[in-house]
N, C-alpha and C positions, 0 to 999 in steps of 0.2 A: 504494500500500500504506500503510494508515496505522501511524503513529507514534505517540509518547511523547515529549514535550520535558519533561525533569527541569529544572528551574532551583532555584539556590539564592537563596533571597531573602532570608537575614539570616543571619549572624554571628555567633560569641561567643566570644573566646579564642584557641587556637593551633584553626586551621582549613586545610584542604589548599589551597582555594580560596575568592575573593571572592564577596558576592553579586554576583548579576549573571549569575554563569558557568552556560552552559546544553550540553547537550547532545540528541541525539534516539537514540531506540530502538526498532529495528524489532525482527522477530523473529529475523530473520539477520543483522542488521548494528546500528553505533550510528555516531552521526557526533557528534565533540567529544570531551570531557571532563570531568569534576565533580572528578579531583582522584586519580582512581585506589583500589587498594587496595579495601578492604571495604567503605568507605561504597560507592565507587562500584558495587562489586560487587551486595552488598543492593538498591541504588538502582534499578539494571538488571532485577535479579530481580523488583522490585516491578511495573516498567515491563510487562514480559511477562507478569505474572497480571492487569495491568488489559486488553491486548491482549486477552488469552483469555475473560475477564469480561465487557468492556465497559464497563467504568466509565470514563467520561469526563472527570477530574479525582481527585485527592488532594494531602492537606500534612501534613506531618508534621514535629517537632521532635526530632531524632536527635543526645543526646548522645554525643560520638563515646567517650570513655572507656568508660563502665558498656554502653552497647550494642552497642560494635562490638571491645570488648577492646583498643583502642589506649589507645597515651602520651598521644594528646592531650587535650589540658583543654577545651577545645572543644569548642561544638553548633555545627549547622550546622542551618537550615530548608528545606526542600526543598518545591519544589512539580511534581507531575507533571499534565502535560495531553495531552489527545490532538489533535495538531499533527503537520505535518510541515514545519514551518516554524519556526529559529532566529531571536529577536530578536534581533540583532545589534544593539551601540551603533555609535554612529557613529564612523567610522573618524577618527583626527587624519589630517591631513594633512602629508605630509613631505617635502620636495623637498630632493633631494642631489643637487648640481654637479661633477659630476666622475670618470671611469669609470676610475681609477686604482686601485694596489694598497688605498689606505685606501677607496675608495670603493666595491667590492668588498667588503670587509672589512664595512664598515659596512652596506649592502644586504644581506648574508649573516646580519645578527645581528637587522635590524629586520625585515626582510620578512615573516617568520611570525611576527612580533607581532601578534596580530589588531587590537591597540589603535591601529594607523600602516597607514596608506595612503601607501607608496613611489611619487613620479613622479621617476625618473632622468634627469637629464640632462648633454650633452654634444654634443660640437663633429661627432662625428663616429659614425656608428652601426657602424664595425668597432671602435669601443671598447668596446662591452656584448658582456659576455659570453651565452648564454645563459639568459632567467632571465626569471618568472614576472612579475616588474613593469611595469610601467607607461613606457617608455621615452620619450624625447623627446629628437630630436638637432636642435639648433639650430648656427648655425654664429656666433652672440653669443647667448650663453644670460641676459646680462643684461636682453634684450627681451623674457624670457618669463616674466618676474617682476611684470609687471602683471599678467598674466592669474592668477594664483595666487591661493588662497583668503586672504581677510584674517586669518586664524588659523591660516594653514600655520607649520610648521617650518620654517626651511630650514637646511644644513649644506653651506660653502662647500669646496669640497677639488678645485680644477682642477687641472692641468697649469699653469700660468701667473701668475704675482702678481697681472699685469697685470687677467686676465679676472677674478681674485679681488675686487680692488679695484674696481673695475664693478659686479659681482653685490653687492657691499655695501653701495656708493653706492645701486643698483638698490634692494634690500628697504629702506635706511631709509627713501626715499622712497613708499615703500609700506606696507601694516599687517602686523602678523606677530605671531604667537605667540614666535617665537624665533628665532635666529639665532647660529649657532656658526662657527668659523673657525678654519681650518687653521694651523696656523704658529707662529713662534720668536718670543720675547721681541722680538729685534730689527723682526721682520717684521711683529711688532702696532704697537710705538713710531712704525715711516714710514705706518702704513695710519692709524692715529692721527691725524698730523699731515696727512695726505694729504685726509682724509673732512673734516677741519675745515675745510681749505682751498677744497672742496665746497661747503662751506655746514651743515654738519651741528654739533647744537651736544655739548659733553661730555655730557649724559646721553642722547644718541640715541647716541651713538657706544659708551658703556659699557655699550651693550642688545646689545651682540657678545660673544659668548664665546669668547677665542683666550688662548691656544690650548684647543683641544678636546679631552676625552678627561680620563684622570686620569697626571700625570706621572710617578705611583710605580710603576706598572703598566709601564712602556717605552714605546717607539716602534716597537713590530712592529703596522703594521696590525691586528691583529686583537688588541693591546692596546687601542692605542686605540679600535676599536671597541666593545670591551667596556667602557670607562670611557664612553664617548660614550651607548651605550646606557642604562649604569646609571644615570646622570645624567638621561638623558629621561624615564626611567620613574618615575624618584625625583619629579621634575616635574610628570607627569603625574597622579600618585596625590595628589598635596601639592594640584594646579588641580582634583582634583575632590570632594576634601572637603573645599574653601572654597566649591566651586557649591554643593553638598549641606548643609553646614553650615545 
């Protein structure tokens, strides 16, 4: 059955969504999002007169104030085509070590980020809970850190200092986007002294971020999740209009 793929391809002010964001629109269904509300609304309606017409493309520049009666000061540009197929960008890559309450926690908040590609792992597979990701039970999870993309994430948070300290050693010795780590003032100061000892020199060691999360927010799992998150995405926005620039 064909489709409508609406994508926004530029910007301007307070806006609901980035460009980039696409969705599709059949006549009984839609798959995604543009951001909701009226634009989306219009956006959809427009989608089903091209269905009915046949008209195989439109673009249009919708200032969302004077056209759509909202607060926002923002236009948004839209383009429809007839697709049943989502560009998707390419997913980051994210590897989390450890099926504990924080690690839980944190799979729960990144997973339906469409921006992160979650591969979970851990010692033993009656640790994962049930859940859509990508699992990997190894019984030394620091030996499957070679195999990992050169510009993965990864996010240390075992059961163990020990397997911690491993999976550390592991990724510096490896390429990586980033790398965050679980733990107390105390327990970064020995991993500190411990990775130098390795062979690792002070600015490979200060490419770790411990502890993780933000420490105003608490220490309930799914604080720190939420600080862990907001920080990657902060990240991720910052890495990609320095590519863009």
């Amino acid at each position: 059955m064909t489709a409508i793929r609406i994508t926004v391809t530029k910007t301007a002010g307070s806006v609901p969504r980035d460009a980039g964001t696409q969705m599709l629109v059949w006549q009984d269904r839609t798959e995604g999002t543009i951001g909701g509300g009226a634009l989306e609304w219009q956006a959809m309606a427009e989608a089903r007169r091209m269905l009915n017409d046949g008209r195989q493309s439109h673009d249009a520049r919708i200032p969302l104030g004077p056209a759509m009666g909202q607060c926002c000061g923002g236009s948004v540009s839209l383009l429809w085509e007839q697709t049943e197929v989502l560009q998707l960008r390419p997913a980051q890559p994210l590897w989390i070590y450890g099926a504990g309450h924080v690690g839980r926690a944190l799979v729960n908040v990144m997973a339906p980020l469409p921006a992160y590609d979650v591969t979970w792992v851990d010692t033993h597979a009656d640790r994962f809970p049930q859940t859509d990701v990508t699992t990997l039970v190894a019984s030394d999870p620091a030996r499957v850190v070679k195999h990992t993309p050169l510009h993965a994430d990864h996010l240390i948070l075992t059961y163990s200092h020990e397997m911690d300290l491993t999976l550390c050693h592991a990724v510096l010795k490896h390429r990586f986007q980033s790398v965050g780590l679980i733990g107390s003032a105390t327990k970064w100061a020995r991993f500190k002294t411990r990775l130098a000892a390795l062979g690792h020199s002070p600015a490979q060691i200060s490419r770790i971020a411990c502890p993780i999360g933000d420490p105003s927010l608490g220490k309930h799992p799914a604080e720190i999740a939420l600080g862990v998150a907001t920080a990657m995405i902060s990240a991720g926005k910052r890495a990609n209009k320095e590519r863009t620039a």
